[in-house]
ZALUMLO-984782 format. One record per residue (C-alpha): residue in one letter; x, y, z. Coordinates in steps of 0.05 Angstrom, whole numbers. Example, Ala and Ser with C-alpha at 12.3 -4.5 7.8 and 13.67 -1.06 7.14 Angstrom:
BEGIN
ATOM/A/246/-90/156
ATOM/S/273/-21/143
//
This chain:
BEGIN
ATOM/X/0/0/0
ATOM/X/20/68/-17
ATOM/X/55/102/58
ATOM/X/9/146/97
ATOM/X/49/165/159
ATOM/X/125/211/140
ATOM/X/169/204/210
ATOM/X/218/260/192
ATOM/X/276/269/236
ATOM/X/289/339/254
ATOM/X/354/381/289
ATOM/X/359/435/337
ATOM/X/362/475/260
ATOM/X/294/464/250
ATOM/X/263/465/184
ATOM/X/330/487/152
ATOM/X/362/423/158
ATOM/X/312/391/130
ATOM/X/312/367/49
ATOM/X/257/396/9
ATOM/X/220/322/9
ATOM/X/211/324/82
ATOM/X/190/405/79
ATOM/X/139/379/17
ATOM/X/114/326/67
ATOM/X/107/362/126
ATOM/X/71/420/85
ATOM/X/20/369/56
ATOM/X/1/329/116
ATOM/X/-63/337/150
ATOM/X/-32/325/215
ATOM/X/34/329/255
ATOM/X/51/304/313
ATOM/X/120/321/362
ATOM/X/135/356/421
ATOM/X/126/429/439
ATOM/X/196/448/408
ATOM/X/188/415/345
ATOM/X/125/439/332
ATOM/X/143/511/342
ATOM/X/189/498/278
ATOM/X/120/487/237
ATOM/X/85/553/214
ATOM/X/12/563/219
ATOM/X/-17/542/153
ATOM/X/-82/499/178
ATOM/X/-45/438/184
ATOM/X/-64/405/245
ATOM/X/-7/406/302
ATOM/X/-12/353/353
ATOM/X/30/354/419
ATOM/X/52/287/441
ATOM/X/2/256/498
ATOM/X/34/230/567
ATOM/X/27/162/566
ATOM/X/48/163/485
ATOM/X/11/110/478
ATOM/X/-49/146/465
ATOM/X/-10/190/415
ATOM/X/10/119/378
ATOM/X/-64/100/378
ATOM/X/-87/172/352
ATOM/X/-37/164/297
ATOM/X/-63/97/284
ATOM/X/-135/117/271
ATOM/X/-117/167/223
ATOM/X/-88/116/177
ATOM/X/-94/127/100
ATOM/X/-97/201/122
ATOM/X/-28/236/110
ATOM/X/4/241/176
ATOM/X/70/275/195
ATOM/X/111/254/264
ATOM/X/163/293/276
ATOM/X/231/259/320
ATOM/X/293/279/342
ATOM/X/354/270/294
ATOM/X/346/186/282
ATOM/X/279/166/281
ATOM/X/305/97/287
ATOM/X/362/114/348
ATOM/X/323/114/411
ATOM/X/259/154/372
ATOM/X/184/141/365
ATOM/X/202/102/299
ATOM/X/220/58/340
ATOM/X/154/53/375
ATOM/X/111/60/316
ATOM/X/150/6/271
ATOM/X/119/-37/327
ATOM/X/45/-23/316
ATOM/X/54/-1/238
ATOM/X/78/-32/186
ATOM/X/138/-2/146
ATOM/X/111/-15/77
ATOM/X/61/36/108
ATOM/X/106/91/121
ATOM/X/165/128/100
ATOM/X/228/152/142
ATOM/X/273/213/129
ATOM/X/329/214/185
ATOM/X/369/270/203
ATOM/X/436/256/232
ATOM/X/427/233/306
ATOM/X/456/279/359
ATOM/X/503/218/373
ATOM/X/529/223/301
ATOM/X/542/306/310
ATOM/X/570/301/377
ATOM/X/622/247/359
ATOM/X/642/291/300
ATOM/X/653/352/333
ATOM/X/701/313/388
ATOM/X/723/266/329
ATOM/X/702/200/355
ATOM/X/694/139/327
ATOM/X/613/121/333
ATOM/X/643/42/335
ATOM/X/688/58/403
ATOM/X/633/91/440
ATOM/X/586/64/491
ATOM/X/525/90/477
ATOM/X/473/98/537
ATOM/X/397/132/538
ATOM/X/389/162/615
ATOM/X/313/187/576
ATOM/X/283/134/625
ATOM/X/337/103/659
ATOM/X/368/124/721
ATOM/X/439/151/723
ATOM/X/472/84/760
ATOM/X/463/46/691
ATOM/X/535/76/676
ATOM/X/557/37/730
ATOM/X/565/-29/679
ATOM/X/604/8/634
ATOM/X/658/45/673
ATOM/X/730/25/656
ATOM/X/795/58/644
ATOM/X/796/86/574
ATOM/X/721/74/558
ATOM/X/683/128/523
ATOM/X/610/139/536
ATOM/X/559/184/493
ATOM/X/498/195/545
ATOM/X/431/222/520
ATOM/X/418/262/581
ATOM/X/330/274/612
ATOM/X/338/349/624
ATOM/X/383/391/656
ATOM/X/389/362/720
ATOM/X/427/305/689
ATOM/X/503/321/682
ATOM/X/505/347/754
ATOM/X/476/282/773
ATOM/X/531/237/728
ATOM/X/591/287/756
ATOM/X/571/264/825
ATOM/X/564/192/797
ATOM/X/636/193/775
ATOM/X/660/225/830
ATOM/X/638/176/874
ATOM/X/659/123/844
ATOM/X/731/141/828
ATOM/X/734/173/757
ATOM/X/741/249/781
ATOM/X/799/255/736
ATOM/X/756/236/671
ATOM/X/741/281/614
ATOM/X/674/307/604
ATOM/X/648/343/548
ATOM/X/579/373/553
ATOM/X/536/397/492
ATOM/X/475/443/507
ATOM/X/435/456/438
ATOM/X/478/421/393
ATOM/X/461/440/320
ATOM/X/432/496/334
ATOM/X/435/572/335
ATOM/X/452/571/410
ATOM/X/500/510/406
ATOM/X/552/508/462
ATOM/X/608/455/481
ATOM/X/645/461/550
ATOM/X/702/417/549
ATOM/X/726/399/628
ATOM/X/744/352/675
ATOM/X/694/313/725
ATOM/X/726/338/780
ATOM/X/728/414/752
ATOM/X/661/420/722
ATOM/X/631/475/743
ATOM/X/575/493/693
ATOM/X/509/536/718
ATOM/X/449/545/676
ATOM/X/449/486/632
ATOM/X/404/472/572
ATOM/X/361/427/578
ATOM/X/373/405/504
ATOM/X/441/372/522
ATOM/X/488/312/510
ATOM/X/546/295/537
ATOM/X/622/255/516
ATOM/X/658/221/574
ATOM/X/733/194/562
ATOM/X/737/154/626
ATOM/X/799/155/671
ATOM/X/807/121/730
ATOM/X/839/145/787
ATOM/X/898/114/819
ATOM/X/866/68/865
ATOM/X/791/60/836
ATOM/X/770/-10/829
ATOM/X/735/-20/767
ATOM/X/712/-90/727
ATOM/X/709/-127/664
ATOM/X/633/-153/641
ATOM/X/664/-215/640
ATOM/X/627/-262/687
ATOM/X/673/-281/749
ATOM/X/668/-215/787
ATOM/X/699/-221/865
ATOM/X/666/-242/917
ATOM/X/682/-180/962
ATOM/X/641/-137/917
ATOM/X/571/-163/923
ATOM/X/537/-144/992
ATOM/X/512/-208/1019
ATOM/X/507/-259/1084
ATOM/X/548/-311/1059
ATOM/X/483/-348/1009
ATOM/X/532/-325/947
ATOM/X/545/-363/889
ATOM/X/629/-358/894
ATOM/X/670/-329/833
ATOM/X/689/-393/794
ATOM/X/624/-426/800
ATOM/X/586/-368/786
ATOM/X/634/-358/720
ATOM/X/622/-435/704
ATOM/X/544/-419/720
ATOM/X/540/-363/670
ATOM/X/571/-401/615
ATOM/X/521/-463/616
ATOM/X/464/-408/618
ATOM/X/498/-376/552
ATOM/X/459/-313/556
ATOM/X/446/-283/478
ATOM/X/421/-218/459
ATOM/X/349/-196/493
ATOM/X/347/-254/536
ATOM/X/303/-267/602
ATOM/X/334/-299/661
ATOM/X/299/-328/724
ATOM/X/344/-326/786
ATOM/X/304/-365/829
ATOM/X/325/-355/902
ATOM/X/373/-302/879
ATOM/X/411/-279/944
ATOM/X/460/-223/931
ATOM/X/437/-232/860
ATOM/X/512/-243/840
ATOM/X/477/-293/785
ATOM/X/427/-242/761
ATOM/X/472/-185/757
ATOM/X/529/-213/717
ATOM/X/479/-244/668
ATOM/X/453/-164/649
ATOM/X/520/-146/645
ATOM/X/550/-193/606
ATOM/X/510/-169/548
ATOM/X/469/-121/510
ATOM/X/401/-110/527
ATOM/X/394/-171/578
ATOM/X/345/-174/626
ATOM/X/332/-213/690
ATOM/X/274/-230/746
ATOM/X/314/-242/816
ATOM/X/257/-282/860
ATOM/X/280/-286/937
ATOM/X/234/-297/987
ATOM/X/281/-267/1051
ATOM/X/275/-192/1065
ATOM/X/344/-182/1092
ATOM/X/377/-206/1020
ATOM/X/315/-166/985
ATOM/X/360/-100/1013
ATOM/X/427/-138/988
ATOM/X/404/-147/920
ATOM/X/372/-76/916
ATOM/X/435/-48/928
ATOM/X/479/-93/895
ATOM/X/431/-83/825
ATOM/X/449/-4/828
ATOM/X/533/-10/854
ATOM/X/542/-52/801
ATOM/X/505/-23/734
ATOM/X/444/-64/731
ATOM/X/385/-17/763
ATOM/X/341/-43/711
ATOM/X/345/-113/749
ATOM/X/260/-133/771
ATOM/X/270/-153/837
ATOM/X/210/-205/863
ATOM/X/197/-220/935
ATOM/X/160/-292/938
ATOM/X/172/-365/946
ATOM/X/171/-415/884
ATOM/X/136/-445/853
ATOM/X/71/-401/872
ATOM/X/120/-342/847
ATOM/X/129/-360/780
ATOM/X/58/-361/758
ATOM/X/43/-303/711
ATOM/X/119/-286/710
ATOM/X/142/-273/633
ATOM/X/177/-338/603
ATOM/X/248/-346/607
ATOM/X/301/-353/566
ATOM/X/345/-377/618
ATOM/X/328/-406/693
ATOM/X/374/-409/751
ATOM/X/361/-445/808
ATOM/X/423/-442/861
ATOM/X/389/-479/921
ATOM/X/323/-480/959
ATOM/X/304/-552/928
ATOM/X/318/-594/978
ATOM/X/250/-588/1011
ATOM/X/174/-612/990
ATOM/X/174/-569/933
ATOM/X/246/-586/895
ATOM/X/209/-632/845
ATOM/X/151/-581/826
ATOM/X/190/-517/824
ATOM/X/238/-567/766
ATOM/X/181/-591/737
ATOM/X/148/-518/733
ATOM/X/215/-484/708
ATOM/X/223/-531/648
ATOM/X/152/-525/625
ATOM/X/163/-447/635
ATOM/X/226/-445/591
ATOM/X/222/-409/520
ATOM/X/238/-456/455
ATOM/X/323/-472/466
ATOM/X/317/-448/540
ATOM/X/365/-470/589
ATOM/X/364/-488/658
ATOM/X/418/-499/703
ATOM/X/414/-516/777
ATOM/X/473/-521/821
ATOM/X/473/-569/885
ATOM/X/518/-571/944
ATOM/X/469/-618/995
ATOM/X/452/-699/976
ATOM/X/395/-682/973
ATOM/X/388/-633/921
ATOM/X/446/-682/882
ATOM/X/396/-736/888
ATOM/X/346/-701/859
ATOM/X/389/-677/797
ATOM/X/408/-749/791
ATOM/X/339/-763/783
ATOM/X/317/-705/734
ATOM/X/380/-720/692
ATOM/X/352/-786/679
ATOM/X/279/-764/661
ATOM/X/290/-703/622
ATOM/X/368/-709/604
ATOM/X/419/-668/595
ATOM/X/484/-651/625
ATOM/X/517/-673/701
ATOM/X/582/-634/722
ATOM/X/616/-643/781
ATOM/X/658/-575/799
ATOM/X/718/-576/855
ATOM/X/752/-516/870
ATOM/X/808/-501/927
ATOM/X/835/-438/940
ATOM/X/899/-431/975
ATOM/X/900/-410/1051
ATOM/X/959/-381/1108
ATOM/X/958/-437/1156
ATOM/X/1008/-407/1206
ATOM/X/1069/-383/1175
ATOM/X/1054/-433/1118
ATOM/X/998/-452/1063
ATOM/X/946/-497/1040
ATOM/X/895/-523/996
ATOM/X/820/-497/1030
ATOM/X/771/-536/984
ATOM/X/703/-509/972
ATOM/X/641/-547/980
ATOM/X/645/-582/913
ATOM/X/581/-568/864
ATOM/X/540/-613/819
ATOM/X/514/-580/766
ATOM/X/453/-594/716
ATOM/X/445/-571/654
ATOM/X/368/-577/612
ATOM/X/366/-550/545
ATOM/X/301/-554/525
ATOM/X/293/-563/449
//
């Protein structure tokens, strides 16, 4: 079918950045939809001028019933790079509608500092809360962030500052594009800047200070790290854990009887765009995994208080289902029976088991459902006096279900 709907990205330039197609579009809608500041760009000429409703939802539905009309939505920059085209390509087809991008304030930022767009970390803080930077800071990292308002860069200087990168360079954008464009190019530790826009973006170069402690994504962080009362998955487990769960791309992971969460966490940032549900049923490790979710980069982490298997009911299906413990009582054989007929198509569950109990139990499953049986050992080395020694961990048996 011939498009109806135009999503036309659009600079802090305003209808002179635009190509003449876009301007021919916009002038022979019957409707346009956008904020307050991109509408202002659009003259008075009896074309109808819609302001975004809060939730947009309605606004998607609005634009929705006007189809076959000719229907303009205006977007910042990229339709396509954290934009309503995004949110619109999932109700509407794209045979039904044509998109003219502008370049994304991503793309101008990185060219006026020279950066390559393939070295930066790219990170919306639109709807999520400053801490998310927390994943990403390393020594020599650079971040873009696409700031909420004005507030925002004070709030990611005293991010940094707290949590050792003072020394980093920051690089703040207010209006970028347009006729008031301004870059301030400082240091974390020096910035100083009143009276921001609230149109702004900002370039990090991150440098650690002397003694900050900062970590790879790779699974296996340190114990120390994760607040917790000793119920912890420990470091080379927890790395051997996260490989049999092979988390890809989008993926859903169940920690059930989470803890600290060090399972949960690690999976969301191992990855892009990986989410998790940490179920724990104690209050006390509720707190612990609150806080360990935001320290470490993952605020985004749902946190469940409840008991399987009564828990899971109504929960979203998994891609992925952990299960560190907890099965040794009346419910071990329902909560496995109720995870594998939750799991997604090529789902994986793996369950880890320290008791004889539990091993029993995996023993048994292995045998009805299949898969994989690993025993792990690991010793760490010890002072005993003024010498040392093997201390062995609790060795683990570990299942793996893949569920084809």
């Amino acid at each position: 079918m011939n498009p109806w709907l135009t999503i036309i990205g659009i600079g802090d330039n305003g209808l002179d950045g635009l190509s003449k197609e876009s301007i021919s579009k916009i002038n022979n809608a019957e409707y346009v939809f956008g904020g307050e500041r991109h509408l202002s760009f659009i003259p008075d000429n009896g074309i109808k001028k819609i302001l975004w409703e809060n939730p947009i939802k309605n606004s998607v539905e609005h634009i929705i019933s006007l189809k076959s009309r000719p229907v303009c939505v205006l977007a910042s920059g990229n339709p396509l790079w954290h934009g309503i085209g995004n949110t619109l390509l999932k109700y509407i087809s794209v045979d039904e509608m044509l998109i003219h991008p502008s370049p994304s304030v991503f793309s101008l930022a990185c060219a006026k500092v020279g950066w390559d767009l393939n070295d930066v970390e790219a990170i919306s803080l639109h709807t999520n809360p400053v801490s998310v930077i927390g994943k990403y800071l390393q020594q020599g990292i650079k971040l873009f962030l696409l700031t909420k308002n004005s507030k925002t860069p004070i709030e990611v200087v005293d991010y940094l500052n707290k949590h050792g990168f003072n020394k980093s360079k920051f690089i703040i954008f207010e209006n970028l594009g347009g006729v008031n464009e301004n870059i301030t190019t400082t240091t974390v530790e020096s910035f100083d800047l009143k009276d921001i826009s609230r149109l702004n973006v900002i370039c990090i170069e991150c440098i650690a200070d002397t003694d900050t402690n900062y970590y790879s994504c790779v699974p296996g962080l340190p114990n120390e790290i994760f607040n917790n009362d000793g119920q912890i998955t420990k470091r080379e487990i927890r790395a051997a854990t996260l490989a049999k769960l092979t988390p890809f791309k989008d993926d859903l992971l169940w920690d059930i009887g989470a803890g600290s969460g060090s399972i949960s966490i690690e999976w969301m940032r191992s990855g892009k765009n990986l989410k998790a549900i940490a179920i724990e049923c104690n209050s006390r490790r509720i707190e612990f995994l609150k806080k360990n979710a935001i320290e470490l980069g993952v605020p985004n982490l749902e946190i469940i208080q409840g008991k399987a298997p009564d828990i899971l009911l109504g929960l979203k299906k998994p891609n992925a289902i952990f299960i560190g413990g907890g099965l040794s009582g009346n419910n071990g054989i329902e909560i496995i029976e109720k995870s594998i007929n939750s799991l997604l198509p090529n789902g994986r569950l793996v369950i880890n088991a320290v008791t004889i109990e539990t091993e029993i139990l995996l023993i048994n499953n292995c045998k009805k459902y299949g898969g994989d049986l690993t025993k792990i050992a690991v010793s760490k080395v010890k002072k005993v006096g003024s010498s040392i020694a093997w201390d062995d961990y609790m060795p683990v048996v570990q299942w793996l279900y893949h569920k084809r």
